[in-house]
The first five atom37 places (N, CA, C, CB, O) and aatype in JSON, in Angstrom:
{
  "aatype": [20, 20, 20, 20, 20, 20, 20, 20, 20, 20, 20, 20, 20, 20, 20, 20, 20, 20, 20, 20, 20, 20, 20, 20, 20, 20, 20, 20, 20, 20, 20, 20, 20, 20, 20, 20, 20, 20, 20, 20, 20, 20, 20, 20, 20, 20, 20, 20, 20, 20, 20, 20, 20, 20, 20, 20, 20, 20, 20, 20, 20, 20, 20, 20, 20, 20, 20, 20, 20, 20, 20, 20, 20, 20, 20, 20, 20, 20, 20, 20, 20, 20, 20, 20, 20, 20, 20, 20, 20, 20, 20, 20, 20, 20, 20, 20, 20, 20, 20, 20, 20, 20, 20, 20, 20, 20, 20, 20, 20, 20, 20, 20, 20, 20, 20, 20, 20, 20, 20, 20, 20, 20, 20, 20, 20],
  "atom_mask": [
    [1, 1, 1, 1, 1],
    [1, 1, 1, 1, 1],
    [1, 1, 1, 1, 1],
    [1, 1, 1, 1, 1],
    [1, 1, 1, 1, 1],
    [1, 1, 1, 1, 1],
    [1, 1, 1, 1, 1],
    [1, 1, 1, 1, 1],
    [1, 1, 1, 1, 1],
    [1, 1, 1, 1, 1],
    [1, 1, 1, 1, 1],
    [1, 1, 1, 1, 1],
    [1, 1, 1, 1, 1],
    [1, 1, 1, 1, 1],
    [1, 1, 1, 1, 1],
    [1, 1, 1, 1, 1],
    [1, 1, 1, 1, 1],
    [1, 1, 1, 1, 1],
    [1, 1, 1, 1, 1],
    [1, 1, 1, 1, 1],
    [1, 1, 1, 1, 1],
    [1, 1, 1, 1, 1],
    [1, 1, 1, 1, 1],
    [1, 1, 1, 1, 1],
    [1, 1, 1, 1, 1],
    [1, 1, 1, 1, 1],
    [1, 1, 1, 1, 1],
    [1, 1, 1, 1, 1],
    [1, 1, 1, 1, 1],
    [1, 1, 1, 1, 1],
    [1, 1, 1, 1, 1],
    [1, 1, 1, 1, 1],
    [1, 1, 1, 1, 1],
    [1, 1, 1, 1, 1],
    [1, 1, 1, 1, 1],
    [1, 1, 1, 1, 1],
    [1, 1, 1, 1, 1],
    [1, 1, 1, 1, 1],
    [1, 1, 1, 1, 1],
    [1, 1, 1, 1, 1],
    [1, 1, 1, 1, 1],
    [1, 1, 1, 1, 1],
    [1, 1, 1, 1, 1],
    [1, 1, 1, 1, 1],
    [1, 1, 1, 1, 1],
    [1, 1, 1, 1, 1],
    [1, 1, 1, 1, 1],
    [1, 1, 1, 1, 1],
    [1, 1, 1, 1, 1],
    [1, 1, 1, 1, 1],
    [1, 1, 1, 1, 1],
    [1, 1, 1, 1, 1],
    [1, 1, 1, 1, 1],
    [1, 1, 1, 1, 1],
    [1, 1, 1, 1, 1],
    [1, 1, 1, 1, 1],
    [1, 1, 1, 1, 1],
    [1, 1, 1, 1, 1],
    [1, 1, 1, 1, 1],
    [1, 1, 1, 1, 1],
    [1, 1, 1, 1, 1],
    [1, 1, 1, 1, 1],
    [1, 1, 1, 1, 1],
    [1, 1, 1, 1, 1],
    [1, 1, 1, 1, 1],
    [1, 1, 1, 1, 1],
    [1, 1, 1, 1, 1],
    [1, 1, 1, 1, 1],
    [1, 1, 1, 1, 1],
    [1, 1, 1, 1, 1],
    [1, 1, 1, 1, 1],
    [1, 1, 1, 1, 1],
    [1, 1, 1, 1, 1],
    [1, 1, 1, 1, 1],
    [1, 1, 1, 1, 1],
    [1, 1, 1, 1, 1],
    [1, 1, 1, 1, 1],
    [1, 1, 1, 1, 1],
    [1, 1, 1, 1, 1],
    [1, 1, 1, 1, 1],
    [1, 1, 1, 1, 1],
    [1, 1, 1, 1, 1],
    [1, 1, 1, 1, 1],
    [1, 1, 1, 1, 1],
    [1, 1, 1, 1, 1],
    [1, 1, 1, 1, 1],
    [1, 1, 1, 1, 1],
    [1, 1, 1, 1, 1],
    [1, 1, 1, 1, 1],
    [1, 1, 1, 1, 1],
    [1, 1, 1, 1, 1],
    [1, 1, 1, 1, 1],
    [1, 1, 1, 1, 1],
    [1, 1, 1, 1, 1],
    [1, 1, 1, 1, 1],
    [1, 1, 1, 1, 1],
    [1, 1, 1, 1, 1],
    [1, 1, 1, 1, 1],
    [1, 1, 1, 1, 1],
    [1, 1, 1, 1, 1],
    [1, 1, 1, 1, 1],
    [1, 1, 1, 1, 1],
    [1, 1, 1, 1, 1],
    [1, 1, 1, 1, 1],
    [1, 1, 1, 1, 1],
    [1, 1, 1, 1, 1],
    [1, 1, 1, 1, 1],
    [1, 1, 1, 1, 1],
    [1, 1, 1, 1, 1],
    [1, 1, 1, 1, 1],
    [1, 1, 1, 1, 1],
    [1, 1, 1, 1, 1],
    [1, 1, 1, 1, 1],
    [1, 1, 1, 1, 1],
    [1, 1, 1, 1, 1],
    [1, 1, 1, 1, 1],
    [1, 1, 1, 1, 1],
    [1, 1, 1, 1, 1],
    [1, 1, 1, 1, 1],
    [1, 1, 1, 1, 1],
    [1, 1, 1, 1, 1],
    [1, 1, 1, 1, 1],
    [1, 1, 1, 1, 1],
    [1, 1, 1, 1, 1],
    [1, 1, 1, 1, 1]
  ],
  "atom_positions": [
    [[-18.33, -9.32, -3.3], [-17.08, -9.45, -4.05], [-16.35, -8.11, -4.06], [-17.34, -9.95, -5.49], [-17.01, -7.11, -4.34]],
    [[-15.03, -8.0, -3.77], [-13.99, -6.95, -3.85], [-12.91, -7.15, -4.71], [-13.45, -6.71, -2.64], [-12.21, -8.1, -4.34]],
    [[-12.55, -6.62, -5.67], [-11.39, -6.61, -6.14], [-10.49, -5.29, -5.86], [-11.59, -6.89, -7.45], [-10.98, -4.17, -5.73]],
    [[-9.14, -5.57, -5.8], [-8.3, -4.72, -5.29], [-7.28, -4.25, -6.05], [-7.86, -5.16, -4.33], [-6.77, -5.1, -6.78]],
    [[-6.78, -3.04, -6.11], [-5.88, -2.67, -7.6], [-4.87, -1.78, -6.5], [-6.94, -1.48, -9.29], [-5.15, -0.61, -6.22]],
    [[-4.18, -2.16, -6.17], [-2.36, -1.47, -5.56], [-1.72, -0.7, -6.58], [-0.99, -2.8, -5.23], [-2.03, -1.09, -7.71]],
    [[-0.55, 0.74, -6.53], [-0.43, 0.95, -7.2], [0.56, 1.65, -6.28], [-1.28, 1.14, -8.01], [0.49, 1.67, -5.05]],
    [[1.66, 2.32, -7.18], [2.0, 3.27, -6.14], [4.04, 2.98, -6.23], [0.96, 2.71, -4.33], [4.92, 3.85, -6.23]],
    [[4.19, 1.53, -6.28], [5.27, 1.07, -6.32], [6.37, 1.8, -7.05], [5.08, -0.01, -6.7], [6.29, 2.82, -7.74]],
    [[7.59, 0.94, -6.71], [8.99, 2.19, -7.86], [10.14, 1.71, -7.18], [8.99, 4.48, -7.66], [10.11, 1.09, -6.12]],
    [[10.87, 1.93, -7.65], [12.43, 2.35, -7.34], [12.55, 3.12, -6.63], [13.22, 2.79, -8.22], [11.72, 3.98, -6.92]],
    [[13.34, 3.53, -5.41], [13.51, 4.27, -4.15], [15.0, 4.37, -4.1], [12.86, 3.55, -2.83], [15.72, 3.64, -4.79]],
    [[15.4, 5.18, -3.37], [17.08, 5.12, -2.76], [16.55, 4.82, -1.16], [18.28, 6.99, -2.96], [15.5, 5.21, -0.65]],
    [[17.45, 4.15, -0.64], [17.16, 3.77, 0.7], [17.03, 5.56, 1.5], [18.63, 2.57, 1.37], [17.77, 6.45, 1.09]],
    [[16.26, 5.76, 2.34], [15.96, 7.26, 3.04], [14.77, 7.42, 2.28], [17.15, 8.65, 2.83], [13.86, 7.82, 3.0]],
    [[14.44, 7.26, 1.15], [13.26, 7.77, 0.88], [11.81, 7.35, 0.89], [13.44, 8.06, 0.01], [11.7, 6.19, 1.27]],
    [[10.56, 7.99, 0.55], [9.63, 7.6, 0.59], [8.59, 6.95, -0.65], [9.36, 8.44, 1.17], [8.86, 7.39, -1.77]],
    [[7.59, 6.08, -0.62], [6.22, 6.19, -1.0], [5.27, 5.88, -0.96], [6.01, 6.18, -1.54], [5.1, 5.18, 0.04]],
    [[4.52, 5.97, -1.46], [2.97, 5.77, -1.13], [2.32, 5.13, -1.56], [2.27, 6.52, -1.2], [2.09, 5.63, -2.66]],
    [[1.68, 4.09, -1.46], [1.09, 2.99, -1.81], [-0.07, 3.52, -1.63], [1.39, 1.79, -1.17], [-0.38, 4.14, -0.61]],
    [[-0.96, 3.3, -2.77], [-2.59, 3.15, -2.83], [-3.59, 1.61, -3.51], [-2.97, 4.52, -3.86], [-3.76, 1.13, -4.63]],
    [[-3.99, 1.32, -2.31], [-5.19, 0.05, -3.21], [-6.3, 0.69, -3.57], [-5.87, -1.36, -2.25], [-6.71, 1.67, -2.94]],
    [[-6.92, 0.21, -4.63], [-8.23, 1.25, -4.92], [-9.27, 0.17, -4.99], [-8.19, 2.32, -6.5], [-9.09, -0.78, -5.76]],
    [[-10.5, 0.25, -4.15], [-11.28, -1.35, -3.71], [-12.58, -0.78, -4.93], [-12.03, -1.68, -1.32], [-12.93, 0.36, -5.23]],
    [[-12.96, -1.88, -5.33], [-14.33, -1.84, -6.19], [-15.01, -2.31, -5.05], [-14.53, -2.83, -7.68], [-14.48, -2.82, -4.06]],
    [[-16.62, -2.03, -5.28], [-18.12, -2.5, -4.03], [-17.91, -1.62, -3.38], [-18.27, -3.96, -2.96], [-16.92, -0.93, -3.14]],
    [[-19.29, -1.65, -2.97], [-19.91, -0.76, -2.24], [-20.01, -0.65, -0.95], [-20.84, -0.73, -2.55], [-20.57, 0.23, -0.29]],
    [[-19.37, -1.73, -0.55], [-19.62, -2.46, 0.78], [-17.65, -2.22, 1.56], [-20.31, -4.64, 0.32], [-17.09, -3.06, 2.26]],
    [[-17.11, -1.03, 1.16], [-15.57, -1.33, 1.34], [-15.64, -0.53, 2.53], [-14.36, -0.86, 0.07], [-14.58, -0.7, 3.14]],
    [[-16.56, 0.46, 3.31], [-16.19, 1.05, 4.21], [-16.71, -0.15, 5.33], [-16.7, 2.55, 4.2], [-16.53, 0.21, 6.5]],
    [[-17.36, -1.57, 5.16], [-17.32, -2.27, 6.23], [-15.93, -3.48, 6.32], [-18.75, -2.87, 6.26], [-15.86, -4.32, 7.22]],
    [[-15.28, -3.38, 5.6], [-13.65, -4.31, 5.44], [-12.74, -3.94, 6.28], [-12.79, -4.15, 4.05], [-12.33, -2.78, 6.19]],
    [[-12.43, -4.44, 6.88], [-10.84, -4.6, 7.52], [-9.53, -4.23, 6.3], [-10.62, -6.49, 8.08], [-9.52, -5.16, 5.5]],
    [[-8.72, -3.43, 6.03], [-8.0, -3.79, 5.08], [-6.29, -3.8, 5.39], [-8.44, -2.91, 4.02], [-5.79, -2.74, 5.77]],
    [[-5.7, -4.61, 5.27], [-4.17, -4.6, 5.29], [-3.29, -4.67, 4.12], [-3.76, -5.6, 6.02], [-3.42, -4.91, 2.92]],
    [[-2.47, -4.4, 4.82], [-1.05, -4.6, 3.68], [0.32, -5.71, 4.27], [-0.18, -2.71, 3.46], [1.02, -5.75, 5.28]],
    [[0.2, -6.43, 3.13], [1.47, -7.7, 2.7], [2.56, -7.37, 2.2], [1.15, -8.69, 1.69], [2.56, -6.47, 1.36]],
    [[3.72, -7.99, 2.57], [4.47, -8.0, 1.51], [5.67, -9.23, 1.42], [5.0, -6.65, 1.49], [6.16, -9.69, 2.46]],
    [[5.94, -9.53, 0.54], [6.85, -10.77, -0.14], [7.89, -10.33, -0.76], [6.18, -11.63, -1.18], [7.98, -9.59, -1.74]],
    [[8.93, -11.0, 0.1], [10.41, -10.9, -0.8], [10.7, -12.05, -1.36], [11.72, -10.54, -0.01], [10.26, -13.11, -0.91]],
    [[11.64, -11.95, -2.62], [12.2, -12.97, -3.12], [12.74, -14.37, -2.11], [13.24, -12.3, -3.82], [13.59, -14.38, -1.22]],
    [[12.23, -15.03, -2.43], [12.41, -16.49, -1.46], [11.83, -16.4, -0.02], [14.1, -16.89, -1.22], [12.44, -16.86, 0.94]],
    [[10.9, -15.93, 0.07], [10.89, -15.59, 1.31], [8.9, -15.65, 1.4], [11.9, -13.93, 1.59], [8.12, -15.66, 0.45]],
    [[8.68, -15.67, 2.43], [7.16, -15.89, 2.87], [6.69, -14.44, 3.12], [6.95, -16.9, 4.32], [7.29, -13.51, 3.65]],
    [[5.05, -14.51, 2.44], [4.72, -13.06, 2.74], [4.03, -13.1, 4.36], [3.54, -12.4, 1.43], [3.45, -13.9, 5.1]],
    [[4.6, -11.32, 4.38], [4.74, -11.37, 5.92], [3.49, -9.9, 6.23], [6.83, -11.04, 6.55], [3.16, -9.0, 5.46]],
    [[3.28, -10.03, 6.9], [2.15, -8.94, 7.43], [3.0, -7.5, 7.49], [1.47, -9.41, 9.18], [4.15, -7.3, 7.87]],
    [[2.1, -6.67, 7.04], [2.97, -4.95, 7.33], [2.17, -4.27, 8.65], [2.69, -3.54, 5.63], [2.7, -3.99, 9.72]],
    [[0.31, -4.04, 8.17], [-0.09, -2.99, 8.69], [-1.59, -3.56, 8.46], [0.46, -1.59, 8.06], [-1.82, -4.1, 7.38]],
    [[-2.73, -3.44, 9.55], [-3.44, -3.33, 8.97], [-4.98, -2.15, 9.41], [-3.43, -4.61, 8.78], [-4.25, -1.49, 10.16]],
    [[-5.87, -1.69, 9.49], [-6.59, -0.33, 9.4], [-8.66, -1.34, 9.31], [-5.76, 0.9, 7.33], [-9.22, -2.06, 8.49]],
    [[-9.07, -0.75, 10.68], [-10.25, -0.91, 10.49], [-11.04, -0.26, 9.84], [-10.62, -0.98, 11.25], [-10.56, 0.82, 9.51]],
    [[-12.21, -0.47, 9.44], [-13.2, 0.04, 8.98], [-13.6, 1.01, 9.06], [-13.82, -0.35, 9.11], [-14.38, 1.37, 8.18]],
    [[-13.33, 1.75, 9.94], [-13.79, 3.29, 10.2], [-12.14, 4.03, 10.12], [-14.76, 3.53, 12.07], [-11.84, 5.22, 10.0]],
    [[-11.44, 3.07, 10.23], [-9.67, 4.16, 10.21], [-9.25, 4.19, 11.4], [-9.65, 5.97, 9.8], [-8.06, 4.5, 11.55]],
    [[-10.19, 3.84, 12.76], [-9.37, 4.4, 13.8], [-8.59, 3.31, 14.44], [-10.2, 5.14, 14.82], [-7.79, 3.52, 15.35]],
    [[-8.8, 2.3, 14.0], [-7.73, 1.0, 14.46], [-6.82, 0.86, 13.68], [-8.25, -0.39, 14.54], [-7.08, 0.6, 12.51]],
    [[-5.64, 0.99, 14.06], [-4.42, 0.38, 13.07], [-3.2, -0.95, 13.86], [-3.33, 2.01, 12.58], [-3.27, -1.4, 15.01]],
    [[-2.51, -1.18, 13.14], [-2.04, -2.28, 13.96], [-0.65, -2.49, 12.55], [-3.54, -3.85, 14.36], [-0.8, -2.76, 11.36]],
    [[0.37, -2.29, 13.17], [1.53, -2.69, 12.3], [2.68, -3.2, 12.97], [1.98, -1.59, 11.53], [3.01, -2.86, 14.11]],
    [[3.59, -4.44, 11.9], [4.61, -4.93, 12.4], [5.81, -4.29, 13.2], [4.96, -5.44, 11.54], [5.79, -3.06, 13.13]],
    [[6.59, -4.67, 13.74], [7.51, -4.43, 14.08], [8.73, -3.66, 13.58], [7.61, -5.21, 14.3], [9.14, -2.57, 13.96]],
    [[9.34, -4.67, 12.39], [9.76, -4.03, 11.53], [9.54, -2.6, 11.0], [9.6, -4.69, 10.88], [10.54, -1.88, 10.91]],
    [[8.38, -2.14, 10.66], [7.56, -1.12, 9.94], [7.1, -0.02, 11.06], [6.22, -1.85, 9.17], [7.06, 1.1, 10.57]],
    [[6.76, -0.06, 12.37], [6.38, 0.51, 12.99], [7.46, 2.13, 13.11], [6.13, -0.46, 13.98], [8.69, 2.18, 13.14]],
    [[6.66, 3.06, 13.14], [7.07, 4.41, 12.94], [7.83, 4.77, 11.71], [7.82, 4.78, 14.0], [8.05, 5.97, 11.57]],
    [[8.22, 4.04, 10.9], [8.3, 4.84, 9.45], [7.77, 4.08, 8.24], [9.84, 5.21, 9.07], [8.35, 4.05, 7.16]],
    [[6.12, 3.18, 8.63], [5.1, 3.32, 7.48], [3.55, 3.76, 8.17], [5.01, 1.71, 6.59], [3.26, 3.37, 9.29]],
    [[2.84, 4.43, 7.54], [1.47, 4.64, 8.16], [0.05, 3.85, 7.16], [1.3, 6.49, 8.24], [-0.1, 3.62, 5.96]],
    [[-0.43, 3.72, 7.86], [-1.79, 3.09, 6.86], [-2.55, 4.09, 7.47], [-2.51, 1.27, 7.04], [-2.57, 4.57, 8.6]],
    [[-3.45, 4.38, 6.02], [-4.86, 5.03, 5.76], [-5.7, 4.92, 5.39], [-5.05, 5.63, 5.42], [-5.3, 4.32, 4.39]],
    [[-7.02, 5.0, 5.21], [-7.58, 5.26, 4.32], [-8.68, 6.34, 3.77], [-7.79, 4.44, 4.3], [-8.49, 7.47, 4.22]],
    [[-9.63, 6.23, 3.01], [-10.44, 7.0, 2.43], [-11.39, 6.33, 2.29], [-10.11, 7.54, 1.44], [-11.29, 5.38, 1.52]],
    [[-12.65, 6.57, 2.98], [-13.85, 4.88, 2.73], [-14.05, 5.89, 1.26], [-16.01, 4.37, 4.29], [-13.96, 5.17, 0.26]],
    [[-14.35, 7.65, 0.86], [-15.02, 7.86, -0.03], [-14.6, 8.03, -0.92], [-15.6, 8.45, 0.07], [-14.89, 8.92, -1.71]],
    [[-13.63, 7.04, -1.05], [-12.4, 6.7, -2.39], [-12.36, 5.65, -2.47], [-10.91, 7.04, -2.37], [-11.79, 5.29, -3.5]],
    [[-12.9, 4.43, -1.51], [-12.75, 3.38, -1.74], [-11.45, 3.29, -1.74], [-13.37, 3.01, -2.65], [-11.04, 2.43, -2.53]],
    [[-10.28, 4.1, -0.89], [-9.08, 3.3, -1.33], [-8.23, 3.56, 0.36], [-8.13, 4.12, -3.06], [-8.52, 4.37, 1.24]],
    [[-7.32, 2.69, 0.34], [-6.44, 2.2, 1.18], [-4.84, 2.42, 0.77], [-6.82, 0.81, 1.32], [-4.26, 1.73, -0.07]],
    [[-4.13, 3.71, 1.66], [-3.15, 3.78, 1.61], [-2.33, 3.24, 2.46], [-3.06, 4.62, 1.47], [-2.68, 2.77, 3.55]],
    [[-0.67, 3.27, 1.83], [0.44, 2.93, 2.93], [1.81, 3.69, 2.47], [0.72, 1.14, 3.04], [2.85, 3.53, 1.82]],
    [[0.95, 4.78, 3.41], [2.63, 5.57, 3.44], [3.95, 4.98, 3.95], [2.62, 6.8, 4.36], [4.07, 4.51, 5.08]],
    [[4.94, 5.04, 3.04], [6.3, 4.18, 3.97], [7.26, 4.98, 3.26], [6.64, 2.17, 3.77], [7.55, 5.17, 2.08]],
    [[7.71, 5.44, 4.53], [9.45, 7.0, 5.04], [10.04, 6.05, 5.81], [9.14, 9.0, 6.41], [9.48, 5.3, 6.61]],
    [[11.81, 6.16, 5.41], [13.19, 6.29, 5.89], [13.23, 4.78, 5.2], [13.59, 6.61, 7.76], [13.74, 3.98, 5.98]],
    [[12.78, 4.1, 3.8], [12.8, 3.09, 3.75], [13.99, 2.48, 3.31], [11.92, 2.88, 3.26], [14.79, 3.12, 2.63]],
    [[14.13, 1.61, 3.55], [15.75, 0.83, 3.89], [15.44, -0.44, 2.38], [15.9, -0.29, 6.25], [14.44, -0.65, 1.68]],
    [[16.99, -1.11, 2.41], [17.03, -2.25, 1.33], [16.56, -3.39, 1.42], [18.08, -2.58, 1.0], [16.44, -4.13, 0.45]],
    [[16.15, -3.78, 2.88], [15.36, -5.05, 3.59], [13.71, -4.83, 3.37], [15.72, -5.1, 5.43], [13.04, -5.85, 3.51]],
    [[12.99, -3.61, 3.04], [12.07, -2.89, 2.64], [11.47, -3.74, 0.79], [12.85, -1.17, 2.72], [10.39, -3.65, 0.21]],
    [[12.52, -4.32, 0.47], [12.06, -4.47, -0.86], [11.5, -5.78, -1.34], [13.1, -4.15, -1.67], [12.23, -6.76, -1.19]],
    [[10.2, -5.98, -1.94], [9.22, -6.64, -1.87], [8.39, -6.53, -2.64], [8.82, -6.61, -1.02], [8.41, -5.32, -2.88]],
    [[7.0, -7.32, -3.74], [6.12, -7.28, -3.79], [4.67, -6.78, -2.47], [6.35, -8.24, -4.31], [4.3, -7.58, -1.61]],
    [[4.15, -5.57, -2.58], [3.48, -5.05, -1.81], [1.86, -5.79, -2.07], [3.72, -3.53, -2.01], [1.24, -5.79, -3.13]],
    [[1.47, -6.32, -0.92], [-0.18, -6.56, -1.49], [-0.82, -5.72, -0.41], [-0.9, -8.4, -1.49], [-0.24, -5.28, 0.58]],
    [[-2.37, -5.53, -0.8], [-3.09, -5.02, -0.23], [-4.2, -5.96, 0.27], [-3.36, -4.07, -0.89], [-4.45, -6.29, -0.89]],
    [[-4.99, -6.59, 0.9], [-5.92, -7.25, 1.39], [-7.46, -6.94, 1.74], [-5.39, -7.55, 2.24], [-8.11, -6.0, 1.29]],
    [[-7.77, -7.61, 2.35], [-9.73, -6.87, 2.7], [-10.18, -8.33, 3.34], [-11.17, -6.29, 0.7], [-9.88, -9.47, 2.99]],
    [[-11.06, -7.82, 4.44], [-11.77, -8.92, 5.07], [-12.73, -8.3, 5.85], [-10.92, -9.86, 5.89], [-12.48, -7.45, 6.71]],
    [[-13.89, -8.73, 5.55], [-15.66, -8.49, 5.37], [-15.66, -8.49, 7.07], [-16.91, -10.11, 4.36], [-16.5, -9.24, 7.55]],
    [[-15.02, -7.9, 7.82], [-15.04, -7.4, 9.29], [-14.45, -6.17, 9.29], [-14.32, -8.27, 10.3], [-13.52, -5.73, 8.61]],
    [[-15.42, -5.46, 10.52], [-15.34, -4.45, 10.5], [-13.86, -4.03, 11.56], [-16.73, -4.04, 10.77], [-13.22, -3.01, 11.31]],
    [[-13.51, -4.88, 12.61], [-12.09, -4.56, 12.93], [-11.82, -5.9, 13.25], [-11.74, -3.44, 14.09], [-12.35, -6.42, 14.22]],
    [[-10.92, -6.59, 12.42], [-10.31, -8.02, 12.48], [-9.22, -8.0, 12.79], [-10.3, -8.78, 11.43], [-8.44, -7.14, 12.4]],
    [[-8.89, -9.04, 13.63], [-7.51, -8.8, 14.2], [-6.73, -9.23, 13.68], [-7.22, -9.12, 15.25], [-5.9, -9.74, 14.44]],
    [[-6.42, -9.35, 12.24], [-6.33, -10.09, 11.22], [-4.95, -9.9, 11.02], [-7.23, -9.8, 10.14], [-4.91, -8.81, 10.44]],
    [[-3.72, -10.33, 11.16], [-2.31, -10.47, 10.64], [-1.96, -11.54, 9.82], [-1.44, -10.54, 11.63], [-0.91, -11.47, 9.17]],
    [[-3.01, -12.98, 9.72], [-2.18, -13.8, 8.59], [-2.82, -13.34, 7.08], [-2.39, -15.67, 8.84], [-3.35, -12.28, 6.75]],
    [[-2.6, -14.3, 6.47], [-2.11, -13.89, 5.0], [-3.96, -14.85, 4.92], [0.01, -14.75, 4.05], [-4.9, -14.46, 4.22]],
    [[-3.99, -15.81, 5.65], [-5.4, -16.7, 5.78], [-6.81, -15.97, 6.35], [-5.08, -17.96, 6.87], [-7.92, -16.48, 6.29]],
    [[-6.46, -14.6, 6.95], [-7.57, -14.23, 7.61], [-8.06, -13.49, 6.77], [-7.47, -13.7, 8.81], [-9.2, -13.14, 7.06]],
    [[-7.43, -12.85, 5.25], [-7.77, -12.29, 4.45], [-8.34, -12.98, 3.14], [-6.9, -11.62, 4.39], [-7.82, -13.91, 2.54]],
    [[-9.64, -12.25, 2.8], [-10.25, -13.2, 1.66], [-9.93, -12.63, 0.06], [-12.03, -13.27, 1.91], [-9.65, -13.21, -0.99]],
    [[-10.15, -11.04, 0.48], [-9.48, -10.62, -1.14], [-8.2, -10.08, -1.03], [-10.32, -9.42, -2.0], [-7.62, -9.66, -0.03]],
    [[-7.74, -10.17, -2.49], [-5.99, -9.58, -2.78], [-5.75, -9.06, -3.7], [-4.9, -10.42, -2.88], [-6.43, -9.55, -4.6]],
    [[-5.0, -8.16, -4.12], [-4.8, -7.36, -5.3], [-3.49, -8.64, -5.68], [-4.33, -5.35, -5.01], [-3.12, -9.7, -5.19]],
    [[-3.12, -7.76, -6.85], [-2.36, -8.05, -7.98], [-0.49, -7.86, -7.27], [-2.95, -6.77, -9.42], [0.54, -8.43, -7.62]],
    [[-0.66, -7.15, -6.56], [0.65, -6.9, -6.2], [1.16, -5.54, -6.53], [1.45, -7.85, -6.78], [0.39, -4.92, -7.28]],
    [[2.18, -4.92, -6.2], [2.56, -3.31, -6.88], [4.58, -4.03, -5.79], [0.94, -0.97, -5.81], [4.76, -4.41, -4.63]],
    [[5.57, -3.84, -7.0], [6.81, -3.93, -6.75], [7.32, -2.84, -5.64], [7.46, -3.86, -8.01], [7.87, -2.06, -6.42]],
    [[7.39, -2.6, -5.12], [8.99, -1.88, -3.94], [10.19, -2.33, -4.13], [9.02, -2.23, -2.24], [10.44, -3.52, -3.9]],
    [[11.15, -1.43, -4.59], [12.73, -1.76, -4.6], [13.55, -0.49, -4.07], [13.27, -2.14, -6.23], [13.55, 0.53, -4.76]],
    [[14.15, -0.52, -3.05], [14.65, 0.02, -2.45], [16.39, -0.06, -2.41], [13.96, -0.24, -1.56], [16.99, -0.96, -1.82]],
    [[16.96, 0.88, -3.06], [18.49, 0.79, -3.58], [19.05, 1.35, -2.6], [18.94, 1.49, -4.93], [18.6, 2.31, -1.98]],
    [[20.63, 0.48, -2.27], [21.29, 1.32, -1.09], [22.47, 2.6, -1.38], [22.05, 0.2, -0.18], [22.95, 3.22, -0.43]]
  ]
}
């Protein structure tokens, strides 16, 4: 069992940055796959980024590619997502994810078994 706690969220002016952190409970988090979601108002949550088990695989959307980065820290148990030059299409409920593979090729919202709570992004133009 993993539970996941995101945090990090805020109010932005479009150009600027931040940093998203999930912070994973268990002991078992440096063998997870972990990504990041996100959901806009009326809209379906869509895949951002997601970071193998050891850190050296990453894999991010289109949209997002070159100004968000995923990280993590296995000895923090936590999973970041840096995101620079962020724009007003940017704004969303952020989730964080986890799936008990060590590099999953995992982009749906189904390949993931745990989920945090959510952390807001709003990005003003």
């Amino acid at each position: 069992q993993v539970q996941l706690v995101e945090s990090g969220g805020g109010l932005v002016q479009a150009g600027g940055s931040l940093r998203l952190s999930c912070a994973a409970s268990g002991r078992t988090f440096s063998g997870y796959t972990m990504g990041w979601f996100r959901q806009a108002p009326g809209k379906e949550r869509e895949f951002v980024a997601r970071i193998s088990s050891s850190g050296i695989n990453t894999y991010y959307a289109d949209s997002v590619k070159g100004r968000f980065t995923i990280s993590r820290d296995n000895a923090k148990n936590t999973v970041y997502l840096q995101m620079n030059s962020l724009e007003p299409k940017d704004t969303a409920v952020y989730y964080c994810a986890a799936v008990d593979l060590a590099s999953a090729l995992a982009m749906r919202s189904s390949d993931y078994t745990y989920w945090g709570q959510g952390t807001q992004v709003t990005v003003s133009s």
